[in-house]
Structure formats: C-alpha cells, structure tokens
N, C-alpha and C positions, 0 to 999 in steps of 0.2 A: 332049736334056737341057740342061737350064741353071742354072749354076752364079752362087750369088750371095754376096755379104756384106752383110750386113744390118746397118748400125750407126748410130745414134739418140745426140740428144741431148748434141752435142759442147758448145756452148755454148763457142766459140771467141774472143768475147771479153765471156768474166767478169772482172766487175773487182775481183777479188777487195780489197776494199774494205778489211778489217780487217788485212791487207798492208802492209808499207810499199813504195813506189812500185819499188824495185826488186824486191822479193821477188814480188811484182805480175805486175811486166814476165817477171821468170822462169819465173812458175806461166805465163801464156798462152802465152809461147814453149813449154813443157811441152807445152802442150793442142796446140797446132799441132804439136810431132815427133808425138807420139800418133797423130794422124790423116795426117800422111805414112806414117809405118810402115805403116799399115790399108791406104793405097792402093798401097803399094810391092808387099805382099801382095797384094790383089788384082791386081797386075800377072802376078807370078811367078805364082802360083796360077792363072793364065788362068780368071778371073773375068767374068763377061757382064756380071750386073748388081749393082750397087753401090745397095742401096734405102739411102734418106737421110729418115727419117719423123720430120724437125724440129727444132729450137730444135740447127736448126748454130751459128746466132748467137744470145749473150744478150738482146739485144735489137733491135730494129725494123730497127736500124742497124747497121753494121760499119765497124771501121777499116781504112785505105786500105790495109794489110798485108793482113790478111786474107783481106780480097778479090784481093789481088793471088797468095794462094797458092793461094786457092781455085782459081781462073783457070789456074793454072801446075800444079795436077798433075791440074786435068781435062784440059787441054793437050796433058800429056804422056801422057796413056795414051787416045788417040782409039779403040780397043778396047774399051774398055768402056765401058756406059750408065749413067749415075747419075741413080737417079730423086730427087726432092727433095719433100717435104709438107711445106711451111713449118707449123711449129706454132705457139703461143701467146707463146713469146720470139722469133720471124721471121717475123712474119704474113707475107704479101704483102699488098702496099700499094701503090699509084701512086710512094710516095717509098721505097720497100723495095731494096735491094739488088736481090731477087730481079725487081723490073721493070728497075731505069734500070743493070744490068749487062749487058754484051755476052757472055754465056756461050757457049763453042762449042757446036757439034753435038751433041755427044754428052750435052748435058745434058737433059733433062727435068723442067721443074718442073710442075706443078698450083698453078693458079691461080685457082680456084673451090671454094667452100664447099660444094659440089656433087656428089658423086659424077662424077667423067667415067676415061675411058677412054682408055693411051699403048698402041697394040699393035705388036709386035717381030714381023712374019714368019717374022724367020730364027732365032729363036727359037721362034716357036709360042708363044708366050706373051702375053698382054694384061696390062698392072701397070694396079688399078685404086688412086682417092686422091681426095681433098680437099687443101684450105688451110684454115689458118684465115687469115682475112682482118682480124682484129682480136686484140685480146688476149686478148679471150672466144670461145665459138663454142658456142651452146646448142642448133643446130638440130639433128637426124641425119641424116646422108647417106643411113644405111640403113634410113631411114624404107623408105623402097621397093626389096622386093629389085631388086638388077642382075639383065641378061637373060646368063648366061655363056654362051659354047661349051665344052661337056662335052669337047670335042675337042684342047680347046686348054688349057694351063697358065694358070690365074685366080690372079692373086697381088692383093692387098691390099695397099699402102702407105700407114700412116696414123698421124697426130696424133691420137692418143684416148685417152681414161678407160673402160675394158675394165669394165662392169658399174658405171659412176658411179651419183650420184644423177639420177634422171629429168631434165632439162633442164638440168643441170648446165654450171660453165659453160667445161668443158674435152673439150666433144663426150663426152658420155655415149654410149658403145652397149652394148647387154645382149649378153651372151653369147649369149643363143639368135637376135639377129637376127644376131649372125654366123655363126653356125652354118646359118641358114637364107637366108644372100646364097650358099654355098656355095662360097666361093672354096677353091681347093686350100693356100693358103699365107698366114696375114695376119703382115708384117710392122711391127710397133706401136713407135711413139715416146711419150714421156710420163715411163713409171716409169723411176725413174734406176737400182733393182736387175731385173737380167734376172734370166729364166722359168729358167736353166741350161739351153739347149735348149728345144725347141719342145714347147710343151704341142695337147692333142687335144680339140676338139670336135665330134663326131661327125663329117664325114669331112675337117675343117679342120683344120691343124695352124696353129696361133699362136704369136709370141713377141712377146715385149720384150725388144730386146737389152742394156738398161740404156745406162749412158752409156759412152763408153768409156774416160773417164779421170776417177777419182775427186777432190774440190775440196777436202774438210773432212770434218772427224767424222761429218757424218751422213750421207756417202755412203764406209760402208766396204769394206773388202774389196776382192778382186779383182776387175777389171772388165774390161769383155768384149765381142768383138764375136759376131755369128752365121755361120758359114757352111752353106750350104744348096746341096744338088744337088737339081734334081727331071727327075724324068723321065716322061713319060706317053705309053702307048702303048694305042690302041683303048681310052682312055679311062678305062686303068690308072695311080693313079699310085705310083710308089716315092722314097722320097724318104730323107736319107742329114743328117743336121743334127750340127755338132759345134760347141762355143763355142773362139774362139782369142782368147786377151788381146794385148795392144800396151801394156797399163800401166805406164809409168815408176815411178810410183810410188800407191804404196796406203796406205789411212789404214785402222788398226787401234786399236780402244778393249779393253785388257786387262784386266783384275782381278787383285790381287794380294791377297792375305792373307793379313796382316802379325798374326794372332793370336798373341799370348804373344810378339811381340819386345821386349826389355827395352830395346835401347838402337837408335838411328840406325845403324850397322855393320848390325845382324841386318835393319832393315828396307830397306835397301839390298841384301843379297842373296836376300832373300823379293820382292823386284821382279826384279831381272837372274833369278832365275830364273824368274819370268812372263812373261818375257820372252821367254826362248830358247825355254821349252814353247809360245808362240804361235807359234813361227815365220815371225815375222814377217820375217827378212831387214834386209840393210843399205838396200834402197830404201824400207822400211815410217817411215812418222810412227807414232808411239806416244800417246795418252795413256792412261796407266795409273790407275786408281781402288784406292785404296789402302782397303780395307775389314778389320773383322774388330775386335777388342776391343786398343785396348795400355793400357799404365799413363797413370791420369791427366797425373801430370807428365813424360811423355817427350812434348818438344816438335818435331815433324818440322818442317821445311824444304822446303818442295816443290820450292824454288829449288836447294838445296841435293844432293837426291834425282834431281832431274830430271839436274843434270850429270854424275852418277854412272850414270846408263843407259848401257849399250853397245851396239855392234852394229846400232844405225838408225839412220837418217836422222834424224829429229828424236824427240823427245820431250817429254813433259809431264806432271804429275801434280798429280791430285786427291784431297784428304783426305778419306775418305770414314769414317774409321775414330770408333767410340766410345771410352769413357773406361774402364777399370774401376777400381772403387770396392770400396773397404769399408764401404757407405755408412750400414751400423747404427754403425760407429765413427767418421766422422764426424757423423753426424746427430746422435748423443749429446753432442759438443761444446757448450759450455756458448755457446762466442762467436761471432764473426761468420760462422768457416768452417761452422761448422755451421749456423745459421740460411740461410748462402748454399746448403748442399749440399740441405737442406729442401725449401727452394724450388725447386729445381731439378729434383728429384727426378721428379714427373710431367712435367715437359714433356719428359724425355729417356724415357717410355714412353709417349707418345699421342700424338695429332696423327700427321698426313704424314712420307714419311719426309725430306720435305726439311724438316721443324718440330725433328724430333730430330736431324737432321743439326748446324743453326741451335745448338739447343740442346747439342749434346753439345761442339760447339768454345768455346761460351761458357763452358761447364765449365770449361773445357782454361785459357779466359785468365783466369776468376776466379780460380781455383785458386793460378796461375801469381803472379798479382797478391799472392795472400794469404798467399803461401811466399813472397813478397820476390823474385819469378823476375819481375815487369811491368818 
C-alpha cells in the first residue's frame, strides 16, 4: 500500500499586489505556515508520497526565503518522496529554481515536456509526469498511451487543463486519453477549486486537489489538500481518498437581503445575520452583497456597514440594492424631479444587470441632490 497527499498550486510567493507591503508580507508568510502544516501532517500520518503537480511558485522565480523553507522541510522529513510537475507559474527552466537548486534525495522533479517515468520499488509504484517548460505548454504528453505494469501501482502527476480546448495553451488532455493511458490514480494541478475527492473514469480515479490556501474573492471557500491510500494486489486495486484542509483562512462572498429595511440599524442587522447563517467563522474575510429593493432616500454607507460586521476576520460590502419608488407619483411631477425620475425610468428596467445597478445608484444620488440631501 502507499499512502500519499496530494496538494497543488501553492503559489508561495504571490505578490499579492493590491496589498499594502506589509499586509503582503503577511498573506505569503500565511501561504508558507499553510504548507508546513500539509508537511507536518504528512509526517505524522506516515505518508510515502507527497505529489506536488505545480505553480509551488508564482512565478519562474522564488525569493531566497522560500526556497530556503522549501529545502528545510524536505530536509527534515528524508521519509518521504515529493514528486514536483513544475506547471505554467514554475516552468523548469535552465535559470528555474527547480534546475540551479541543490534539493536533497528525496525530491523528484520532471524535467521534460514529455511523458517520462520516477519508479519507487519499495513501494511498487511508478509516478508518471511532465514539466511545463515555458509559460505555455500546447503539446500532449498523452498523445501516446504509456506502456504500464498492470502489476504495479501507475500514478499520474501533472500540470494540466482536464478536457481543455484542443492545443490549448495550458496542456489540454481529454478525458478519454486519460482514461485510456490507464493509469490507477492521476493526480492534477491547475484548477484552483478541488474535485471534493477523487472523481472516476472508467477504471481511473482523478482529482484536482485545488490550491491549498485561498488568496481573494475569487478563490472561495474551504480549501484543501488530498489524501489517498492505494493498494494493489494481483492486479486488484482498492483505494480509500478523504480531503483534509490546513486553511488559515477562507474568503467567503455572502448575500444579504436588506428588502423593506427602512433605516441603516435594520440593514445592519439583516447583514450580521447573513452573516452568522453562512457560518463563516472568525478566520472567514467576508464580502457581503447587499441586494433586494429599500426606500429611494435611505442612503447606506458601506464604510459605515462594513465596521458594523462581527464575528470575521475581515469584511467588506457591496451595494447591490435598488430604489423603490412611487414612480406614477413622481413621474406626474410637473418639475425637475419628475422629468429626472422619467428619464430614468427605463434604464433602471433593461439593459445588463450591471446597466441597472449603474442606474439604480444614480437614482439614489439624483434624488439625494434634488431633496437638498447632495
């Protein structure tokens, strides 16, 4: 049997750009405990292999940290093998970390755009893989099935677009050529939301373990690594997949609906309690969308609403909300507000909803302006 974890996608030093320089420096330190925990676990959990299928690093390159931790806790756990697929953010390169570092033993990277082969005796197992070698990678490895031993545990470790567009240029391979390379196991980097455990095609079990530590809004929720036992005997296999998170912290997008609140009080606690029903937790970032119909002139604050959240780590809020009108009683208006509400009137019902979004807060500040409220 051999026991693995499978985790993708660290991206260990993003520069989280839109950051200011310490908050920055925080989020990476973040990203690096993340991935100590993963290995501490694979320690304890007497783990064999450790698949590592890419974009460990954001790009090409790594800071002299980094790499020095990278080095210190393969170091320290000479027990287990960590295989590595440099993907599309850590190509291998001649000038790549992954050439001009001194990695112990017990690492294995793939170096080749190429299909090739690491095989483990004392495991019974072969882990097959690619590189990408550039930032692109449009060839396929599995243009040509591999030759397996049925005898032996065939695992997959790889930087790929699982059913991309043909030639694509983040290694496209269709599902049915992996289905017919026949490997027991493919372990995939790439998608940053994991499979929740291992998905099946025909006698292949695959995942994507997603990333392990979420960055921003649009890599929500809990995130996750893979662990996997397999076992094969007379060319039987059983095999045993459960997801275990390591996530510090998690970014969660809520909806609140703040319909019929008259005043800023009632839409502050129509949020705190969208808040508690997500169960998001005190390590959750929030931003919450505040949607649903209020009275034209109740003017929100998002600045105002955001410091009123409890219970998370960060928060934020976005006005998503329209106006309601009596608009046969303005529109009848003889003067300005009425001619303004007229006009208005279709673009807050047609168009995209980001046109009537646009429109409906213009509303809000014509309005505003026209009551003597600008």
């Amino acid at each position: 049997m051999v026991k693995i974890l499978h985790m993708a996608d660290l991206h260990l030093d993003s520069p989280f750009s839109l950051k200011s320089a310490d908050a920055a420096a925080a989020s990476r330190q973040m990203l690096r405990g993340t991935f100590t925990s993963a290995v501490l676990y694979a320690r304890t959990a007497g783990i064999d292999l450790v698949l590592m299928p890419g974009d460990i690093f954001d790009t090409g390159f790594a800071a002299r940290d980094t790499l020095a931790l990278l080095k210190s806790e393969f170091e320290k756990n000479p027990g287990i093998k960590f295989i590595i697929s440099p993907g599309n953010h850590d190509p291998y390169r001649a000038e790549s970390p992954w050439a001009k570092t001194d990695f112990p033993d017990n690492v294995f990277i793939f170096r080749s755009s190429s299909l090739s082969k690491i095989s483990f005796d004392d495991l019974n197992t072969d882990v097959y893989g690619w590189a990408f070698t550039d930032e692109y990678m449009s060839v396929d490895p599995l243009a040509v099935k591999p030759r397996l031993d049925p005898s032996r545990i065939n695992i997959l470790c790889a930087h790929c677009e699982l059913d991309g567009p043909v030639g694509g240029r983040y290694c496209s391979i269709s599902k049915a050529e992996l289905e017919n390379a026949g490997f027991d196991f493919a372990a995939l980097g790439h998608i940053h939301k994991g499979t929740e455990g291992a998905n099946r095609i025909g006698r292949t079990y695959y995942a994507y373990s997603g990333c392990l530590e979420g960055r921003s809004f649009d890599e929500c929720g809990q995130k996750s690594a893979l662990v996997a036992e397999l076992d094969k005997q007379n060319g039987s296999l059983k095999t045993d997949f459960k997801v275990r998170s390591f996530t510090q912290r998690r970014f969660e997008i809520i909806e609140a609906d703040v319909s019929g609140c008259e005043d800023t009080p009632s839409v502050i606690n129509a949020v705190n309690s969208a808040v508690r029903n997500a169960h998001a937790g005190n390590e959750a970032s929030v931003r919450v969308l505040l949607r649903g119909a209020i009275p034209a002139d109740l003017v929100l604050s998002e600045a105002f609403i955001t410091g009123s959240i409890i219970g998370v780590r960060y928060a934020e809020v976005v006005d998503l909300t329209e106006p309601t009108l009596d608009f046969d009683k303005y529109a009848a208006e003889p003067g300005i507000r009425g001619a303004f509400c007229r006009a208005m009137l279709p673009k807050l019902t047609e168009g995209s909803e980001k046109d009537r979004l646009i429109a409906a807060k213009a509303l809000k500040a014509g309005l505003d302006a026209l009551n003597g409220r600008g």
